[in-house]
C-alpha positions as CSV (number, residue, x, y, z in Angstrom):
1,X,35.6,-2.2,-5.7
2,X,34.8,-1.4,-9.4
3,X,32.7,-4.4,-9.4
4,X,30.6,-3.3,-6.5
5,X,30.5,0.0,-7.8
6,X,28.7,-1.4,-11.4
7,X,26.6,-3.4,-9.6
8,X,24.9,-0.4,-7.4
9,X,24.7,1.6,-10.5
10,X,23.1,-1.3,-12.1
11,X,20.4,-1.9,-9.7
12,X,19.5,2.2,-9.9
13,X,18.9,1.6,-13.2
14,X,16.4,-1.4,-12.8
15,X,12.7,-0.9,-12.4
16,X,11.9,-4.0,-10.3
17,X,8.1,-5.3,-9.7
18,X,6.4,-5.0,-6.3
19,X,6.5,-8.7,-6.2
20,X,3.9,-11.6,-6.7
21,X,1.9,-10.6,-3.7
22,X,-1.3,-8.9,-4.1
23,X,-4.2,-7.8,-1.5
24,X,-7.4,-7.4,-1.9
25,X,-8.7,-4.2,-2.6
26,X,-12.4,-2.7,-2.2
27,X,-14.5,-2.1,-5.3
28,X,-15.2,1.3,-3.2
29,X,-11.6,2.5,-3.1
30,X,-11.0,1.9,-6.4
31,X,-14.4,4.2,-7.8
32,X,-13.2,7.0,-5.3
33,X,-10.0,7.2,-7.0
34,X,-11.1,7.0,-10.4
35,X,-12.4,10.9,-11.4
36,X,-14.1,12.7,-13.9
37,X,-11.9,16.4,-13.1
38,X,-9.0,16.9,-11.8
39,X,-9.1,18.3,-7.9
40,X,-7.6,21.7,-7.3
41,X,-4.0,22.1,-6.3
42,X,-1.7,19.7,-8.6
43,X,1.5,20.7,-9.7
44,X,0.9,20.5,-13.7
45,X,3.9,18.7,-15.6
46,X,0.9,17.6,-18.4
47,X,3.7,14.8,-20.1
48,X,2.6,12.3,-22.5
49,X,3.6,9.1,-22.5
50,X,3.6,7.2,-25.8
51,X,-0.5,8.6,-26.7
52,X,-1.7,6.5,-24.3
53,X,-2.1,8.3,-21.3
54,X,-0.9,11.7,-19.8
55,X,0.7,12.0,-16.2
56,X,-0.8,15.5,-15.5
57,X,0.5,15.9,-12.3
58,X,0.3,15.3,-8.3
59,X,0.5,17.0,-4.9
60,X,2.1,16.1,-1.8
61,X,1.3,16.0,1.6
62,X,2.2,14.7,5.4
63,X,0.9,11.0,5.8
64,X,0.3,11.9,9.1
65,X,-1.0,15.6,8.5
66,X,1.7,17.2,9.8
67,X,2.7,21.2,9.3
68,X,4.8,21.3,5.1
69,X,6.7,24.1,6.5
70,X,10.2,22.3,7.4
71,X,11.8,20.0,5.0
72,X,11.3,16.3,5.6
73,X,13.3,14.1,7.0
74,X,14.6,10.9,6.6
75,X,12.4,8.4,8.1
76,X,9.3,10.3,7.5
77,X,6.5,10.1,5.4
78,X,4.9,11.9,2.7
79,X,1.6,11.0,0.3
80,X,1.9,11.7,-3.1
81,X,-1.3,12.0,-4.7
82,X,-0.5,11.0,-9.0
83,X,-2.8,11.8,-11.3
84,X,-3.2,9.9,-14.9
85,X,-5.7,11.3,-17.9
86,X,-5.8,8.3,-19.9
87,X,-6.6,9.1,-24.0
88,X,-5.9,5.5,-25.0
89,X,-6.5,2.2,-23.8
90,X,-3.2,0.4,-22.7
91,X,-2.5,-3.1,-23.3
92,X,-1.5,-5.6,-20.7
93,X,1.8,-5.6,-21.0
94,X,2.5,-2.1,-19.2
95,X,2.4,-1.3,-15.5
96,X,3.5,1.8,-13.2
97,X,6.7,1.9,-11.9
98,X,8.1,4.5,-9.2
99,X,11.9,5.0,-7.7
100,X,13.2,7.5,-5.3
101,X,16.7,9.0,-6.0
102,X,19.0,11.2,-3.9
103,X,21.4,13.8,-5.5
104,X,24.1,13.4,-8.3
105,X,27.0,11.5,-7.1
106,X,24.7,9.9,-3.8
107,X,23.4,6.0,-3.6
108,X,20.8,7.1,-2.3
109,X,18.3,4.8,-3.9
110,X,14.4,3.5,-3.1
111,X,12.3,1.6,-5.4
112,X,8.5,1.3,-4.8
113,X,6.0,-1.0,-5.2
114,X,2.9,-1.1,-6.2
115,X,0.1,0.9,-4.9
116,X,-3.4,0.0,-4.0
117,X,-4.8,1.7,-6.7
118,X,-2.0,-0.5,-9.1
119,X,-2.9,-3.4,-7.6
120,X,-6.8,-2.8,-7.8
121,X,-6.9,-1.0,-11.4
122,X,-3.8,-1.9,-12.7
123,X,-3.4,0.1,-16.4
124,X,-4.8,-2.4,-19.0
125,X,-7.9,-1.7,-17.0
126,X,-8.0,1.8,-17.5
127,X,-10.3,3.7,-19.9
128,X,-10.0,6.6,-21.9
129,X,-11.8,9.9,-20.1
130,X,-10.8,8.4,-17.1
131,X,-8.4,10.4,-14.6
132,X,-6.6,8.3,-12.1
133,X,-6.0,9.3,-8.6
134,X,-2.9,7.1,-7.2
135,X,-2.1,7.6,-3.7
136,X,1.5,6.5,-2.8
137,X,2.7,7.0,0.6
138,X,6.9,7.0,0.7
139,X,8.5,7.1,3.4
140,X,12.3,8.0,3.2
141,X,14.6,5.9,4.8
142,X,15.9,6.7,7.5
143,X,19.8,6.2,6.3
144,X,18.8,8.7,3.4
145,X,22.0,11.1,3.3
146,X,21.3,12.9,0.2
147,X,20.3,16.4,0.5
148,X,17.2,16.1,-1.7
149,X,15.1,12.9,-3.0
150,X,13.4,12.9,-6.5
151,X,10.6,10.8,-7.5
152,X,10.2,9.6,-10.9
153,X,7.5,7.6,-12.1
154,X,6.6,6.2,-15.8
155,X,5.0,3.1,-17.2
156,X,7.3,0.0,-18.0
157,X,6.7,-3.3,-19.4
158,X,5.8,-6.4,-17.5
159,X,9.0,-8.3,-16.7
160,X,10.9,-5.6,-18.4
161,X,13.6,-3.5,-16.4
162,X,15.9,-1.3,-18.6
163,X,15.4,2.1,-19.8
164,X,14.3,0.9,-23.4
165,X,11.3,-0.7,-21.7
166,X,9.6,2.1,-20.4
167,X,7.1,3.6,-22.5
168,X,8.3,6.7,-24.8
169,X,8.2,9.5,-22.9
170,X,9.5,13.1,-23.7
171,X,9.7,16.6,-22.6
172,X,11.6,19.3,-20.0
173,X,10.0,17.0,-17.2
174,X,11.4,13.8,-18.5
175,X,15.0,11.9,-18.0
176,X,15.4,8.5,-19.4
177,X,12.0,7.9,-20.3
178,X,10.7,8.5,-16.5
179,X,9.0,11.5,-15.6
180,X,10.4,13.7,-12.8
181,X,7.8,13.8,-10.8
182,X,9.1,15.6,-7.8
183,X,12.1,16.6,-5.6
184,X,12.0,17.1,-2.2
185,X,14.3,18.8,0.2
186,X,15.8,16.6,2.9
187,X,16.5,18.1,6.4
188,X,19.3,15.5,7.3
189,X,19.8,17.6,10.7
190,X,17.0,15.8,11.4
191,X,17.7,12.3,10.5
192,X,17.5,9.4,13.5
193,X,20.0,9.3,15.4
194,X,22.8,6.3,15.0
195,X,22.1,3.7,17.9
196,X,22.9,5.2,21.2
197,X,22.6,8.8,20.3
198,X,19.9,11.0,21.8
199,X,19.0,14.3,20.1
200,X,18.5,16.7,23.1
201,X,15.6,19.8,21.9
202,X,16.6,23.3,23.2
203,X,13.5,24.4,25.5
204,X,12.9,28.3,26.2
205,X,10.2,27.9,28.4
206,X,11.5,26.8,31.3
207,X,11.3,23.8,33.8
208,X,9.5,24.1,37.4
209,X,11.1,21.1,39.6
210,X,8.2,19.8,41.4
211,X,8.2,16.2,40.3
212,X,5.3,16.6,38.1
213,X,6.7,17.3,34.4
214,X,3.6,19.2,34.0
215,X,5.5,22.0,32.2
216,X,4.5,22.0,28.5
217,X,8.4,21.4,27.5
218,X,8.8,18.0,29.0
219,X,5.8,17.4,25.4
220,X,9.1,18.0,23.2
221,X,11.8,16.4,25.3
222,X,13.6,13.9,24.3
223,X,12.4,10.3,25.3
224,X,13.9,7.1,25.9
225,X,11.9,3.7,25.1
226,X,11.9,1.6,28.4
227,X,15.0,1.0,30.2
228,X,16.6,-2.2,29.3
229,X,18.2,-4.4,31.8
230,X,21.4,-4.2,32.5
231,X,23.5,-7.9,31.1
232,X,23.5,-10.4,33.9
233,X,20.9,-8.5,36.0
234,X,17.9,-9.5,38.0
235,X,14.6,-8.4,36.6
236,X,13.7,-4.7,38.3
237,X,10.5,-5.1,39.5
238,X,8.4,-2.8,36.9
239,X,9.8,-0.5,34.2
240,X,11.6,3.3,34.0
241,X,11.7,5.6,31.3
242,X,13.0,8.8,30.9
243,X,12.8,12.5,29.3
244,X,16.0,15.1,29.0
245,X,15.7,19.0,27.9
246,X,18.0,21.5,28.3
247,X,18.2,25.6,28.1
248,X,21.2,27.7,29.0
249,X,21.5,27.3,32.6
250,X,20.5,23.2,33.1
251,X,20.7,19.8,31.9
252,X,17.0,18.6,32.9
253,X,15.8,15.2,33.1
254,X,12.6,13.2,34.4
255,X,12.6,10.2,34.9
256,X,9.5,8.0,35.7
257,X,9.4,4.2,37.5
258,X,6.9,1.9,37.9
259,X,7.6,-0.1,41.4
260,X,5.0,-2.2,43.4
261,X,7.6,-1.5,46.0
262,X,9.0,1.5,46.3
263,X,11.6,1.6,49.1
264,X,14.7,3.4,50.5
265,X,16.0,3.8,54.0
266,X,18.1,6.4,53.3
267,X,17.3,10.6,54.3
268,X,20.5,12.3,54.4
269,X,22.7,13.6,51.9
270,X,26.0,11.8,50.7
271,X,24.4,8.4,51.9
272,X,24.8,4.9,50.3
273,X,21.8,5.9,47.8
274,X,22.8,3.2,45.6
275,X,21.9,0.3,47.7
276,X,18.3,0.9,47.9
277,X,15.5,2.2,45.4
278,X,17.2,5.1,43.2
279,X,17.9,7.0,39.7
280,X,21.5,7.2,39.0
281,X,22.9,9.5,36.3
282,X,26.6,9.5,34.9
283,X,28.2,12.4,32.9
284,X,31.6,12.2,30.8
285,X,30.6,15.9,29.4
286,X,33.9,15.7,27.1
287,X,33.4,12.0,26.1
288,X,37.2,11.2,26.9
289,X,36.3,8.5,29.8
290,X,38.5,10.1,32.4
291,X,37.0,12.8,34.6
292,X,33.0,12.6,35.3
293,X,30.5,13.1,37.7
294,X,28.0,10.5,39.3
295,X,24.8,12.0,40.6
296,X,21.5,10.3,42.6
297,X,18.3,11.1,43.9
298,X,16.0,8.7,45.8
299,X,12.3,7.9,46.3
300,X,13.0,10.0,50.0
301,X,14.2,13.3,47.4
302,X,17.6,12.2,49.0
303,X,20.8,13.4,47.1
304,X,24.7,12.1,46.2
305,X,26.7,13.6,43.8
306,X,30.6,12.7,43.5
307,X,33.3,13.9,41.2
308,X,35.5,11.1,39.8
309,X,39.0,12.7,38.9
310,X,40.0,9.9,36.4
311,X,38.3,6.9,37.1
312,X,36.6,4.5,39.7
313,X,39.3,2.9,40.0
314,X,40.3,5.9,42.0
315,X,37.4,6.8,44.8
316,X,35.0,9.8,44.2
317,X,35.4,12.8,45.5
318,X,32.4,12.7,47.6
319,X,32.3,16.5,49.6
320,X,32.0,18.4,45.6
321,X,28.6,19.7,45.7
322,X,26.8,19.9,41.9
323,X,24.0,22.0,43.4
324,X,21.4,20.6,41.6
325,X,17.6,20.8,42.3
326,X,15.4,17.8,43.2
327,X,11.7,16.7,43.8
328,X,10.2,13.4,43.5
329,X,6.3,12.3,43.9
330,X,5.7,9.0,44.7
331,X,2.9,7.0,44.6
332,X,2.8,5.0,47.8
333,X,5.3,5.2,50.7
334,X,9.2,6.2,49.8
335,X,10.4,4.4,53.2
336,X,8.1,1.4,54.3
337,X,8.9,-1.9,52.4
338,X,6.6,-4.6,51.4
339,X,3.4,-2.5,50.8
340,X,1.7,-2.0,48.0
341,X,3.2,0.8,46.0
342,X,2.8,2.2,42.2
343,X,6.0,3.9,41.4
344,X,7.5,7.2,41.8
345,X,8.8,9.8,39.6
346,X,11.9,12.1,40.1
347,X,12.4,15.8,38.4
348,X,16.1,16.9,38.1
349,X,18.0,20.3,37.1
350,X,21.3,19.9,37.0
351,X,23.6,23.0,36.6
352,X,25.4,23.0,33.4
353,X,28.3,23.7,34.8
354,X,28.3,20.4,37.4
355,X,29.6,18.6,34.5
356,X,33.0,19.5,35.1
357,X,33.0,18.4,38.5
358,X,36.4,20.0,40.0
359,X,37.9,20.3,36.2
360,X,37.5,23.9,34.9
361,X,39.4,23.7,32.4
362,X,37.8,20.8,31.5
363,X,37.2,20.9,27.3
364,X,33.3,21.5,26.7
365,X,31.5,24.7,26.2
366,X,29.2,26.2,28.5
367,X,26.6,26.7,27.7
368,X,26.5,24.3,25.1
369,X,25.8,25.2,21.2
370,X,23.9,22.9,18.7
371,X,25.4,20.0,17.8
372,X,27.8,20.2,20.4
373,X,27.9,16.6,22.2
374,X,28.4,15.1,25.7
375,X,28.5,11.2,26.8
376,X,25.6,10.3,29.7
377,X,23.7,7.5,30.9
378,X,20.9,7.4,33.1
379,X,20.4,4.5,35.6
380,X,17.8,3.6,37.8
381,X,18.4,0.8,40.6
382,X,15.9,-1.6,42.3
383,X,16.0,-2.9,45.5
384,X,13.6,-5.8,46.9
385,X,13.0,-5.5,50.5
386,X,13.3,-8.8,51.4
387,X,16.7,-8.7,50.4
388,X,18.6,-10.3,46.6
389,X,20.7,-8.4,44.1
390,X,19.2,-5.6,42.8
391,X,17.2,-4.8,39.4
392,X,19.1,-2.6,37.3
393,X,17.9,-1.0,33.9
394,X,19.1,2.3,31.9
395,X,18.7,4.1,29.0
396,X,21.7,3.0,27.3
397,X,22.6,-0.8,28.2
398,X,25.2,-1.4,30.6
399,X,27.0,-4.3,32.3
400,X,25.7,-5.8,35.5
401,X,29.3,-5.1,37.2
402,X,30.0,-1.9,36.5
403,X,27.1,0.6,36.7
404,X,29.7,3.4,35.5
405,X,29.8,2.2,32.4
406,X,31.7,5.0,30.8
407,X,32.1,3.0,27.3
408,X,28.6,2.8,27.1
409,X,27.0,5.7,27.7
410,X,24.9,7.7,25.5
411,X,26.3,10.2,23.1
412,X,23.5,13.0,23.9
413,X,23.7,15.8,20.7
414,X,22.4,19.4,22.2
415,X,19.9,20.4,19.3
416,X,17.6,23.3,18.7
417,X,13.9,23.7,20.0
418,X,12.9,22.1,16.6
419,X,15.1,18.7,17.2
420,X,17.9,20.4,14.7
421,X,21.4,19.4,15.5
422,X,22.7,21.7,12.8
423,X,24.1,24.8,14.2
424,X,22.4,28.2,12.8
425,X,25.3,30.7,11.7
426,X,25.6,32.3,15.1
427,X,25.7,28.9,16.9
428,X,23.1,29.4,19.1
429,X,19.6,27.7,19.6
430,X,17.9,28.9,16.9
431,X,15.6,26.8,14.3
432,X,16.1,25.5,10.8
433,X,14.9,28.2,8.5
434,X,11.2,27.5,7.2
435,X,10.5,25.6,3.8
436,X,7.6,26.2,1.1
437,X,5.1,22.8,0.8
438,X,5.1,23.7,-3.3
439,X,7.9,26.1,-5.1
440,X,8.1,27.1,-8.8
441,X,10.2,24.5,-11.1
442,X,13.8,24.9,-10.3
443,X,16.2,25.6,-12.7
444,X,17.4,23.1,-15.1
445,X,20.4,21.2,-13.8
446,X,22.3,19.2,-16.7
447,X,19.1,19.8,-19.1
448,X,16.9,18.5,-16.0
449,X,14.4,20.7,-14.9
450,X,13.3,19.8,-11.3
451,X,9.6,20.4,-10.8
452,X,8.7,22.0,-7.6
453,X,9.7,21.4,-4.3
454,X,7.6,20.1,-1.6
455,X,9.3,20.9,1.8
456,X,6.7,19.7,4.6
457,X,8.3,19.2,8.0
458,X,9.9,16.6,9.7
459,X,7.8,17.6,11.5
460,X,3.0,11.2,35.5
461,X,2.6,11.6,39.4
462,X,2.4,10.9,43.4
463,X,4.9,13.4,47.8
464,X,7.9,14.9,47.9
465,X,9.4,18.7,48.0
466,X,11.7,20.4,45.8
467,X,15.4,20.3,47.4
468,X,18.5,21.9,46.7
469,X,21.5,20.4,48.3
């Protein structure tokens, strides 16, 4: 362990090149980022490093334009816009090097390569008066745990990785010869979910089941990528995907398929929806695999819902009602096989209180707070009409013999309407409190002043009626 340990804090410590590969860069990039003034707006550190060339400063925004309100998160990305008054000329042997860090007593560790303005103007080609503008997109990984991120930049020498290499540098703004360029608050509440977690946003607007997902919420829902097959299954015919919000009374989910041939004979209630075209969804509210509730709807707007005491190994309790509200569009014919069809979408609420099935006392809160977390999968079946196994897909993989699949269902995490899973101090819905894209210098911490803080943010149709059974 102490061996691993020196190792990690030996490769933090190492500036390493971007690597022998360079592209090409336009003649016209390189004169639109080489200025005569500085631009409005930088955060001024003004360091000098070594009487060669000054790092006056930068300012940061969203890659991808988005609102610097809200902290950023890991996985996203910022532009950092450097800029470099050069009073000397600088030999060869020196280059820019740039490294992210997280917090004292984190890993958290990135080191960047080279930009395209590095690559096209490296420094030995820079001349005095000039003023460099380097644009540097980073984008933080999406492991990043540390509560903040800190870029430091600096010039080192070619081939050269310890802190003696780097050109002297000095000054409130300065540790180990690197300048501290920036730190950036890191909302982790919003950090991508582990593998087979879904981050569920809060809505307060409301859902109208009509099949449509017209309703400006289903924009901020949470969305699963395609449904993937279940192992050992037949290929559905055409893919499924699939949208979830929730508010204080529901558990809503839309769930659209694509189907040449969309098909189910079944039009009453309780019937054997699952061997024909359907959406199945399973919940195990308190995660403990015992006690859960399987739900369907059909391309006819046809529902089941059965309460499963323990297991399946025991049968469903098929006469408990979960009272939840239905419509489904499709685009074709829900009950004539072998035509030519286009899919069909279904629009569920599903009372929050249907998770418990017969089990009141069962151990989840209702309504649910932020962060609070419940196990689900959603399943949709596909039936040819000239007979064979059915296609089966879902949001979270599942087996091929067992549909149920209670060990792999989704953990779904109940967040705020901004996608925050961290609960505000009353627990309820509320969002993560508001950042400022460029603060004052922080106070020194250990005889490091941290200079300014950018905190920028993270960030379907067809018939059918509404039904309540």
């Amino acid at each position: 362990m102490t061996r691993i340990l020196c190792l990690m804090m030996l490769i933090g410590c190492v500036d390493r090149g971007p690597g022998p590969e360079r592209k090409k860069i336009e003649p016209r990039y390189i004169r639109e980022n080489t200025l005569t003034a500085l631009p409005d707006g930088i955060q001024r550190l003004d360091v000098d490093l070594g009487g060669k060339v000054v790092y006056v400063g930068n300012k940061v925004t969203y890659a991808d334009n988005k609102d610097p309100k809200t902290p950023l998160a890991p996985g996203q990305t910022i532009r950092v816009f450097h800029y470099w008054q050069v009073k000397q000329p600088i030999d060869r042997t020196w280059r820019v090097f740039a490294f992210v860090r997280g917090a004292q007593n984190t890993a958290d560790f990135m080191n960047l390569g080279a930009t395209d303005m590095e690559i096209g103007l490296p420094p030995h080609k820079w001349k005095p008066g000039q003023i460099i503008q380097d644009v540097q997109d980073i984008t933080l990984r999406p492991d990043w745990r540390s509560p903040t991120a800190t870029l430091y930049v600096g010039l080192v020498e070619e081939h050269k990785h310890q802190i003696g290499d780097r050109m002297a540098a000095s000054g409130p703004y300065v540790i180990d010869r690197a300048v501290v360029a920036r730190t950036i608050d890191v909302d982790l509440s919003k950090a991508p979910p582990p593998q087979g977690t879904v981050y569920v946003p809060h809505t307060s607007g409301g859902v109208t089941v009509d099949g449509t997902a017209v309703d400006p919420t289903w924009a901020t829902a949470a969305t699963s990528p395609d449904f993937v097959n279940a192992d050992g299954s037949p290929d559905p015919n055409g893919k499924a995907s699939a949208r979830m919000t929730w508010d204080e009374q529901n558990l809503y989910l839309f769930v659209q398929v694509t189907d040449t041939d969309v098909f189910s004979p079944y039009k009453k209630h309780d019937e054997p929806l699952w061997k024909a075209d359907c959406v199945e969804i399973f919940i195990d509210a308190d995660g403990n695999r015992s006690g859960y509730v399987e739900l369907q709807v059909n391309p006819n707007n046809v529902t089941f819902d059965s309460y499963f005491a323990t297991t399946r190994a025991q049968p469903g309790d098929e006469k408990w009602d979960s009272a939840m509200q239905t419509a489904v569009k499709v685009r074709g014919t829900a009950d004539q096989g072998g035509d030519a069809d286009q899919g069909w979408d279904v629009e569920i609420a599903i009372p929050l209180a249907a998770v418990k099935g017969r089990n009141d006392a069962m151990g989840v809160r209702l309504p649910p707070q932020v962060g609070d977390k419940w196990r689900l999968n959603v399943v949709r079946v596909d039936t040819k009409s000239g007979g064979g196994g059915p296609g089966v897909a879902s949001w979270n993989r599942i087996s091929y013999s067992d549909f149920h699949g209670l060990d792999r269902m989704l953990t779904v995490v109940f967040a705020d309407r901004n996608g925050s899973i961290s609960p505000s101090a009353d627990g309820s819905a509320a969002p993560p409190p508001a950042g400022s894209a460029v603060q004052p210098p922080r106070p020194a911490i250990e005889g490091v002043i941290q200079p300014g803080v950018m905190a920028p943010p993270p960030k379907p149709q067809g018939s059918g009626s509404a039904k309540t059974p």
